[in-house]
N, C-alpha and C positions, 0 to 999 in steps of 0.2 A: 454616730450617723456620718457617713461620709460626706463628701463635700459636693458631690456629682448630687447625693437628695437633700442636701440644704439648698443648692442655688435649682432644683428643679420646686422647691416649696416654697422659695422663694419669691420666683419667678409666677406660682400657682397666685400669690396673693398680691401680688399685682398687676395679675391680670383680672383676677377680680373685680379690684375695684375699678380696673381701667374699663371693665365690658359697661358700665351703663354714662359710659363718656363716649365711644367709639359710635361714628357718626354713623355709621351702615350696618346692620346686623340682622342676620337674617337668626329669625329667632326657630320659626317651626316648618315646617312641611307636612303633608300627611296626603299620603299614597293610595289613590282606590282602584281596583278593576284593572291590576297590570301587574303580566307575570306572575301568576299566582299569588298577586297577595291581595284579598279583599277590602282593609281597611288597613293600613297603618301613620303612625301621629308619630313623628319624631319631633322631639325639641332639642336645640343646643343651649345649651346654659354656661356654657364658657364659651373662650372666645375658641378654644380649640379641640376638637371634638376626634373621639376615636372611635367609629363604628366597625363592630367586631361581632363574629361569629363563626358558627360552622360552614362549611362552603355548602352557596344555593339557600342561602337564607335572603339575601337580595341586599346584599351591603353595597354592590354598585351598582344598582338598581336605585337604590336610594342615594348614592353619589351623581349619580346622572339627571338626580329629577334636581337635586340642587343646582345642577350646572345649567338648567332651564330656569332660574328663577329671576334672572336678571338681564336687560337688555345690554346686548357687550358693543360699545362702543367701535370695536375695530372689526377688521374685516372676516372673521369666524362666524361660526353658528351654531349657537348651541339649543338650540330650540327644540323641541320633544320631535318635533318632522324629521328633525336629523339624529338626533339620540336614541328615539323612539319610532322607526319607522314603522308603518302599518304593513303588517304580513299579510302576502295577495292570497295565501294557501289555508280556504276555512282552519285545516285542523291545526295550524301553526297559531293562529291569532289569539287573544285575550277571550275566555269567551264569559268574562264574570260579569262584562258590560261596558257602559261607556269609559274608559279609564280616563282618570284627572288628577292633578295635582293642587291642591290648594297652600298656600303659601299666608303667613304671615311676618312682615317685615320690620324694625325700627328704621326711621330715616327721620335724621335731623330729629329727634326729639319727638317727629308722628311715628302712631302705628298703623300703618298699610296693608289691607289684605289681596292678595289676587288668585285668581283659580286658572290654568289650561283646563280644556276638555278636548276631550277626541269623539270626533260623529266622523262623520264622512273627511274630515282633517281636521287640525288640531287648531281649537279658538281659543282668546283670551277674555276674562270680564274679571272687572272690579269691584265685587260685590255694590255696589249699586253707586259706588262712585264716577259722579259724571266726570268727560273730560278728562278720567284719569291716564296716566300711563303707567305703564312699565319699566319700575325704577330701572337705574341705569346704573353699570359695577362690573368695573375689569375684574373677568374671570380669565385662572389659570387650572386649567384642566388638564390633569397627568394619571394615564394608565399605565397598569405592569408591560403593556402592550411594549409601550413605547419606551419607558424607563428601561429597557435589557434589549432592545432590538439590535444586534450589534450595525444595521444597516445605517443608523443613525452617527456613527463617525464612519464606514465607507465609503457614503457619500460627500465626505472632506476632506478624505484623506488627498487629493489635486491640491488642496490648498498651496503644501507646502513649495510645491514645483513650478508656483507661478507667484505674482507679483502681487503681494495681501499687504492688507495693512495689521500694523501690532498696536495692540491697544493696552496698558496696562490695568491689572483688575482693580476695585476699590478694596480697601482695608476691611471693610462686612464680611467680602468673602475670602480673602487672606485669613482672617481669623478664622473662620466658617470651617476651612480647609484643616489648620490645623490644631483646630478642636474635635474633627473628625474622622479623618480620615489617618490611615494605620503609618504613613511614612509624613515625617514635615518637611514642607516646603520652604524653600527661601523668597520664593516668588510665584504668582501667577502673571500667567499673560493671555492674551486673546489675538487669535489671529482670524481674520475677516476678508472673507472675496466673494461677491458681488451676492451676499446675503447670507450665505453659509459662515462658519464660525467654526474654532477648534482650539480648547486649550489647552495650554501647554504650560509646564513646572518645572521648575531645578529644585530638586529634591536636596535637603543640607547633607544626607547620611554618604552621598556617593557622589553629589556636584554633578552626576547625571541629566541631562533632557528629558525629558518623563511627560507626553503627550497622553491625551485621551484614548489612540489606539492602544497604549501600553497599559491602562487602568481596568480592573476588575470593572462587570457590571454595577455595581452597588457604588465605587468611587465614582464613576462616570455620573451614574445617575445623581450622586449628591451633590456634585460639583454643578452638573447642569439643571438640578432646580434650585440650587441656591442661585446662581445667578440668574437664572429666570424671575426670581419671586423677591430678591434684596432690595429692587429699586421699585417696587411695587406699591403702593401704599393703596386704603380702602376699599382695598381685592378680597375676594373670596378666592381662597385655594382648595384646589380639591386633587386629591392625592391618592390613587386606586393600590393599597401593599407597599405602604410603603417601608415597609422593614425589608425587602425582594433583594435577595443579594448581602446583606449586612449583618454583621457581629453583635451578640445583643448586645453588648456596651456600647456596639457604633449607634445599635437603633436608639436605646436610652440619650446618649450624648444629640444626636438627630432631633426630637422631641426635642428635648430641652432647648437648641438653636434654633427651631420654629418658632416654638412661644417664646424667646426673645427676639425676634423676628415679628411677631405678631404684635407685642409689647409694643415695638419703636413704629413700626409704621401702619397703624392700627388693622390691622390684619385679622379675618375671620378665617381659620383653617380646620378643615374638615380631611381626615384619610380615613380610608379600610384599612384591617390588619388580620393579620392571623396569630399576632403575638404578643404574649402575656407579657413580657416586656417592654411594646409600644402601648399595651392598656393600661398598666400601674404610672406612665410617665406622665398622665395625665390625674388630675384631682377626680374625685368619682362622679361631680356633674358635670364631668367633660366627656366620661365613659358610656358610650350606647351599646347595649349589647344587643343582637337580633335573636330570634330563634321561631323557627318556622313548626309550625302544627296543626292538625286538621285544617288545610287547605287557605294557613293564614300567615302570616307572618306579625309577631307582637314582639315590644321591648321590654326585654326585662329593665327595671328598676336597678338604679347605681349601687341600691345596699345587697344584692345578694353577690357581694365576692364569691360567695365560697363556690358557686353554679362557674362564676368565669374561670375559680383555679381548677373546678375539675376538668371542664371541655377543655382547657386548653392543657391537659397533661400536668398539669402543677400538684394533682393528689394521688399521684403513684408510689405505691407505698405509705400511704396516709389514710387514717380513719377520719373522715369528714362526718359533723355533726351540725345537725340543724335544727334549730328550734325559735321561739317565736320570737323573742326581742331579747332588749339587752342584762333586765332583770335574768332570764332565765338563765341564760350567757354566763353570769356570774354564778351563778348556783353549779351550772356543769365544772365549771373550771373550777368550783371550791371542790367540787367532787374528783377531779380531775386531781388537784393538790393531795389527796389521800390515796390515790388508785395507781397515782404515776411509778411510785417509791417501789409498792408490790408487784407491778406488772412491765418493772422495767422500761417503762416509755419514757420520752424525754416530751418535752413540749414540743418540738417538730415534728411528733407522729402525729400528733391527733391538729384537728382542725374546728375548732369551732366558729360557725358564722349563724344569724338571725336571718329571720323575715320581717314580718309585720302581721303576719293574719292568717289562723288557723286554717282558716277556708281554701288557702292559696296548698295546702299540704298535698292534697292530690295530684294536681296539676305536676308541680314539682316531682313525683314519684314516676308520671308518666314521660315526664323530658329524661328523667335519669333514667328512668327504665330505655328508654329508646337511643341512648348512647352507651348501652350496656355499664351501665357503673352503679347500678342498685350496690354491688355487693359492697362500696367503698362508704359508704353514707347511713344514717343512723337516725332517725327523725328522733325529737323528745316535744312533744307537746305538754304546755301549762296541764293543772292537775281539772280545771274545767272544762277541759276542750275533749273528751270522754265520746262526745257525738261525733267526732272526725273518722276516728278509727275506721268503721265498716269502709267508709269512702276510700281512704288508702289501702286498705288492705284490697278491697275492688279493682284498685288501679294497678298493682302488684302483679294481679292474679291475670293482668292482658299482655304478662310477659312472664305466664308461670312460672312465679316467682312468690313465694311466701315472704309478704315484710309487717307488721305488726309496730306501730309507734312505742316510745316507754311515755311513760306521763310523770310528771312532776307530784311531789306527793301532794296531798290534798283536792277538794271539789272546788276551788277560788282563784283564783288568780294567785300568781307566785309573791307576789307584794303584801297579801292579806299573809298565807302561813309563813313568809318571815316575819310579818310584824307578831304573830301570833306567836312564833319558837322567840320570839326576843324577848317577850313578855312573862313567858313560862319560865326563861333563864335568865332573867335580866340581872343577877348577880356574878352568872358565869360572863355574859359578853360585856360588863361593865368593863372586866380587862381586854378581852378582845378587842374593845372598838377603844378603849380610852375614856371612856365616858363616866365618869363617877354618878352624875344624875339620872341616870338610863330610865331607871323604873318610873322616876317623877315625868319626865320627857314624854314617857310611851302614855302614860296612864291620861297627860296631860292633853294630847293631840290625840288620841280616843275622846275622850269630851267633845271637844272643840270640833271633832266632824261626824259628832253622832247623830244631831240632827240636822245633817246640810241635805238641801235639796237637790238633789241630782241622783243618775244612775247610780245604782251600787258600785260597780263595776270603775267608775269616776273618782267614785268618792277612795272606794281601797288605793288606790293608784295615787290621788293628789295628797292624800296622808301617808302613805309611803315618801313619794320626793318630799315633802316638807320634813319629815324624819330626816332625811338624807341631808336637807338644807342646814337644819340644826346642827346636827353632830358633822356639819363640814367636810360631808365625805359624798363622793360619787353613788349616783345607786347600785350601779354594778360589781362597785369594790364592799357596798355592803351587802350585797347578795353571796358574796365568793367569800366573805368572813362566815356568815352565817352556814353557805354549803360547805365549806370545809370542816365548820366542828360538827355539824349536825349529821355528815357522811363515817366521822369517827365516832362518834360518841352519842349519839343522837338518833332525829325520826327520820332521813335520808338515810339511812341503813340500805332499808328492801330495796331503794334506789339507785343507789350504790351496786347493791349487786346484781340489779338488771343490764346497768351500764358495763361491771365488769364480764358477765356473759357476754353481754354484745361483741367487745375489745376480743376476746376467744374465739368468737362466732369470724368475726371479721378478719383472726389471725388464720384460722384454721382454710378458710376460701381463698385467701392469697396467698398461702403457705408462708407469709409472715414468722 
């Protein structure tokens, strides 16, 4: 592991623990009747948040109703009147209804709700809190707009030709600089007239003068929100792309000096991106992805990586496999251990990620259909979930397109027929797994949950992980022992060769 993802993992877990200490935090928003999007509920669950999607799914849309949630102490406005103006032109305006933002907040140890609404202008209420206000929290609010306008040092470049004051930078952002930025500096400085500002560098490589007219977009801009946001403390930051201009190693190293940033002076930060490397820099409850459909905008959930490597171009040239949880996960990949050798694949071809729930399969078929990548993806559904099919193959068929799921062998859940193939061989995996009392163990915990009260469905599931508990082994590593002999030697055979079709199927359309 390099050293740039231990101090980003680092950094991930504590800020952890630091979010239910950090005195201001704005926990959710949720968006109605504005801009196309009828309902939507965002939460931040770290202190630092990456909302991410396709463009026109409303990621500054939702950066903007954040930048409404707090009354700002200084002389700005960021209030939905001014973020949100009402369009005079019927066919331009909102027409889903009255749009609002509802808000809930931590402050000091309460939880606080407050709502805007727009009628004829924009009001505030407290859900029925008397007397209340509108907490109060310096907001730093940065567009692509403004981030690359080069008019933004233009306007100082007079500094130099008249009588300024020089101000030396603090050490936050000396470091900040040469953590980030492609040339090091020996020094920053600030030069200031009658409001305006401009910094300027001696670069070590050349002992050069190296001003802000002489910096790319992207140096400029990181130079001038770190110092905008170092001396900041109990702020909300909100940041519209901020990778705009920058090297992924600069964006990855950027992340990482935010949340240490956010770390020291308890800082809630929220950006848009468009890039797979400002969304992995953050832990996956820091990751909100958007995606917009029938007339709505919804979040996807942190656990489907494998939907954010494909939209963002990370599964070119990869076979992306999807299927319900983590048991299943393990059973591909044990098959995947047998298939790899014969079909020449390495583990970077194929991609396997989970869900959570059969039901959610369609949906999924109709977003990939609609960014044209059916042909990169592969669904496998549990050997129960047999009623799904018609549905996906439904959703296929609105982007004539033939896709058909494979299923997992058996009519149960994948935890029953491994408990079941372990049973049947439990003198063959006694070596696989290590386990010399295999047969006593299975035969044992069969008893023990044959008469428990609960769904079927429960009970296969909480006797599986107990399995898993005993022989001190993860369930997924015992699912991938199990698919790997049972794909060679065994009743994952016919499975096996669904899956190897597929891999042919998927080579022959990308000409792989």
């Amino acid at each position: 592991m390099s050293l740039l993802r231990r101090n980003l993992q680092q950094v991930w877990d504590q800020l952890r623990a630091k979010k239910t200490h950090m005195p201001k935090f704005l926990e959710s928003v949720l968006l109605r009747n504005l801009r196309g999007i009828a309902e939507l509920p965002v939460s931040f669950g770290y202190p630092v948040s990456v909302v991410a999607g396709p463009n026109g799914c409303g990621k500054s849309t939702v950066l903007f109703a954040c930048a409404c949630a707090y009354d700002v102490s200084e002389s700005r406005d960021y209030s939905p009147a001014v973020l949100f103006p009402n369009l005079k032109s019927p066919s331009l305006s909102d027409q889903l209804g009255s749009p609002s933002f509802e808000y809930y907040f931590a402050e000091n140890g309460s939880r606080l709700g407050m709502t805007w609404r727009r009628g004829k202008s924009w009001s505030k209420s407290f859900m029925g809190r008397k007397e209340a206000a509108q907490p109060q929290r310096n907001i730093y609010l940065r567009t692509l707009a403004n981030l690359t306008s080069p008019s933004e040092v233009r306007s100082i470049l007079q500094i130099g030709s008249k009588n300024f004051e020089q101000h030396e930078l603090d050490a936050d952002l000396v470091a900040f600089a040469h953590r980030v930025l492609p040339f090091k500096y020996r020094g920053l400085k600030l030069l200031q007239l009658k409001g305006k500002d401009l910094l300027f560098a001696d670069r070590e490589d050349t002992g050069s003068a190296y001003s802000e007219f002489h910096m790319s977009a992207g140096e400029r801009a990181l130079l001038r929100i770190s110092k905008d946001i170092s001396r900041l403390h109990d702020a909300l930051i909100l940041i519209d792309e901020i990778e705009a201009g920058l090297h992924p190693h600069t964006q990855q190293q950027v992340m990482l000096e935010l949340q240490r940033l956010a770390l020291r002076n308890n800082l809630q930060v929220i950006v848009t991106s468009h890039s797979p490397v400002v969304l992995e820099s953050v832990p996956p409850e820091g990751r909100i992805f958007l995606e917009r459909t029938h007339g709505n905008v919804h979040v996807q959930p942190p656990y489907r990586d494998i939907f954010q490597r494909a939209f963002y171009g990370q599964s070119q040239d990869k076979l992306s496999i999807l299927c319900e949880d983590e048991v299943a996960e393990g059973l591909i990949l044990g098959v995947l251990d047998v298939l790899n050798p014969r079909l020449n694949l390495t583990p970077d071809d194929v991609t396997v990620g989970r869900d959570t729930g059969k039901d959610q399969f369609p949906q999924h078929v109709e977003t990939l259909g609609k960014f044209q990548l059916l042909d990169e993806f592969v669904l496998v559904l549990d050997g129960d979930a047999r009623g799904v099919e018609p549905a996906v193959q439904q959703a296929a068929q609105r982007f004539n397109r033939t896709m058909s799921p494979l299923f997992l062998p058996g009519e149960t859940p994948p935890e029953d027929w491994i408990y079941v193939a372990l049973e049947r061989r439990a003198t063959q995996y006694v070596e696989e797994l290590g386990a010399p009392g295999l047969a006593e163990l299975l035969r044992s915990l069969r008893q023990s949950f044959e008469n428990a009260s609960d769904k079927p469905t429960n009970i296969i599931k909480q006797r599986y992980a107990t399995l898993a508990d005993s022989l001190q082994r993860e369930p997924k590593e015992i699912a991938r022992i199990v698919g790997r002999w049972e794909a060679a030697n065994g009743d994952m055979k016919i499975f096996a060769s669904e899956l190897e079709q597929a891999v042919y199927n998927w080579r022959n359309k990308m000409g792989a």
